[in-house]
C-alpha positions in Angstrom: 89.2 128.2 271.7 87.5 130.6 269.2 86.7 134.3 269.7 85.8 136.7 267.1 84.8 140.6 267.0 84.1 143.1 264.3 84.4 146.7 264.8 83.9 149.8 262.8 87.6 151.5 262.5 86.7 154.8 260.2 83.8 155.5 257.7 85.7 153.5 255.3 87.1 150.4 256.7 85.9 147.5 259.1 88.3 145.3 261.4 87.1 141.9 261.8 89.1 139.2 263.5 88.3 135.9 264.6 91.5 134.4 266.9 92.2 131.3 267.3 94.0 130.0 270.2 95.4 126.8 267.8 98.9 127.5 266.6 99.1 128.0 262.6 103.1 127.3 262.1 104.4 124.8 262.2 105.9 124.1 265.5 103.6 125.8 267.5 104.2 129.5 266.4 102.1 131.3 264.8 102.2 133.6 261.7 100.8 136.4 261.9 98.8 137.0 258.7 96.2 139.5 257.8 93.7 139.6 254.8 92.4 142.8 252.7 89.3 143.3 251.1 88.1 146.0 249.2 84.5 146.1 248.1 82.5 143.7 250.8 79.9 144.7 252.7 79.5 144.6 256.6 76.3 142.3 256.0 78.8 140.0 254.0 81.7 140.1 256.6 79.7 139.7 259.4 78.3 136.0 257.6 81.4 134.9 257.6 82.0 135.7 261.2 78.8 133.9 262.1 80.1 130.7 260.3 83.5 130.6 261.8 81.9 130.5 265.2 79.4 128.3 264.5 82.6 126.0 262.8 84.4 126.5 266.2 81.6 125.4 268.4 81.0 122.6 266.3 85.2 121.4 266.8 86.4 121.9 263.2 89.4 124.2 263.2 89.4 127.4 262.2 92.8 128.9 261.1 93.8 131.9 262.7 92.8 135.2 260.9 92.9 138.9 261.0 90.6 140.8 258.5 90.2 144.5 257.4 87.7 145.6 255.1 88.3 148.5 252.9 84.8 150.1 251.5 86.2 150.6 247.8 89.6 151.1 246.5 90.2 154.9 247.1 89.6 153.8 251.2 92.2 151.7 250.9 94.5 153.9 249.0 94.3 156.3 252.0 95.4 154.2 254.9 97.8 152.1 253.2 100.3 154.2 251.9 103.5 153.6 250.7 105.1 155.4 254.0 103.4 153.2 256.0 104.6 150.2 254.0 107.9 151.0 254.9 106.9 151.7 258.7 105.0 148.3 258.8 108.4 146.7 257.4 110.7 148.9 259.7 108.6 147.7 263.0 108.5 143.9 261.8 112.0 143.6 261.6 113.0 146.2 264.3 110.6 147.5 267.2 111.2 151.0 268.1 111.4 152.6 271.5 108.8 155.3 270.4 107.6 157.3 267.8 110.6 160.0 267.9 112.9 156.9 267.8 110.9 155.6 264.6 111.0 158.6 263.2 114.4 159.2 263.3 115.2 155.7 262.4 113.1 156.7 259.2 114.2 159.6 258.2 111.3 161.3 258.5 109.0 164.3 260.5 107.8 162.9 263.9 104.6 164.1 263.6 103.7 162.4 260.2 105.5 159.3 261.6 102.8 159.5 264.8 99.3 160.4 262.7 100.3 156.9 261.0 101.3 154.9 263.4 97.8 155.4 265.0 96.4 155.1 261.4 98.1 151.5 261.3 97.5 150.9 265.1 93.6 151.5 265.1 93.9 148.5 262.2 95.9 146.3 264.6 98.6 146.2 262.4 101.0 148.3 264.9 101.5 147.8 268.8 102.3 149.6 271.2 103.0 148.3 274.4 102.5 149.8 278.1 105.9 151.4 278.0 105.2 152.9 274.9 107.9 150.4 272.3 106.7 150.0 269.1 106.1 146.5 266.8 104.4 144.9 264.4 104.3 140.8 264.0 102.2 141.0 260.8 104.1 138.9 259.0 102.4 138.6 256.0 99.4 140.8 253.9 96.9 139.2 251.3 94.5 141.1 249.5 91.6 140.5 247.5 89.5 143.7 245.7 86.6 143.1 244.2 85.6 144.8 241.0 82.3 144.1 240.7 80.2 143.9 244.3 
């Protein structure tokens, strides 16, 4: 089973993802992986979400993907910071309860630790469940930035 979606996160960056329901680890897991791309264009991104599907409904196999698209370089720059690095790694090896908890687990002011945890969470890149725990099961980030559009 295929689904896909694109939607406009900020000004500067789009979320695309298309899920597939196939496992794509070994063993059934799968790995959570998302992809980076600076410089493409809406019109480009949502081609290749149009091909995917038509790839699913025709029973090839798609591998599981997520995909945020960065306008230029400077767009990137400004939601993936170095502090939210570290957060991103933090959560991936150790869910929080909260953002006070992550925070202090951090070292650092609550209320910068919450303006990027929604940063990162509007990307899907953090969750938060119903009781408000903190995670992330990205396990892995790839990039590609494109010089010349």
């Amino acid at each position: 089973m295929m689904a896909g979606k694109c939607r406009i996160v900020s000004p500067v960056s789009i979320s695309c993802s298309m899920i597939s329901s196939r496992p794509s680890k070994p063993g059934g897991g799968t790995m959570a992986r998302t992809e980076i791309e600076v410089g493409r264009s809406l019109r480009e991104a949502a081609t290749d979400v149009a091909e995917a599907w038509k790839a699913a409904e025709a029973g090839r196999s798609i591998p599981a993907n997520e995909r945020i698209l960065f306008r230029d370089w400077s767009a990137l720059c400004a939601v993936l910071t170095p502090k939210r690095y570290e957060l991103l790694r933090h959560l991936r090896r150790s869910p929080e309860s909260g953002v006070r908890a992550l925070a202090r687990a951090l070292g650092r002011d609550v209320k910068r630790v919450h303006e990027d945890v929604v940063a990162l969470a509007e990307l899907g890149l953090v969750l938060r469940d119903e009781n408000g725990r903190l995670s992330s099961e990205v396990d892995e980030i790839t990039s590609t930035i494109r010089i010349a559009a």
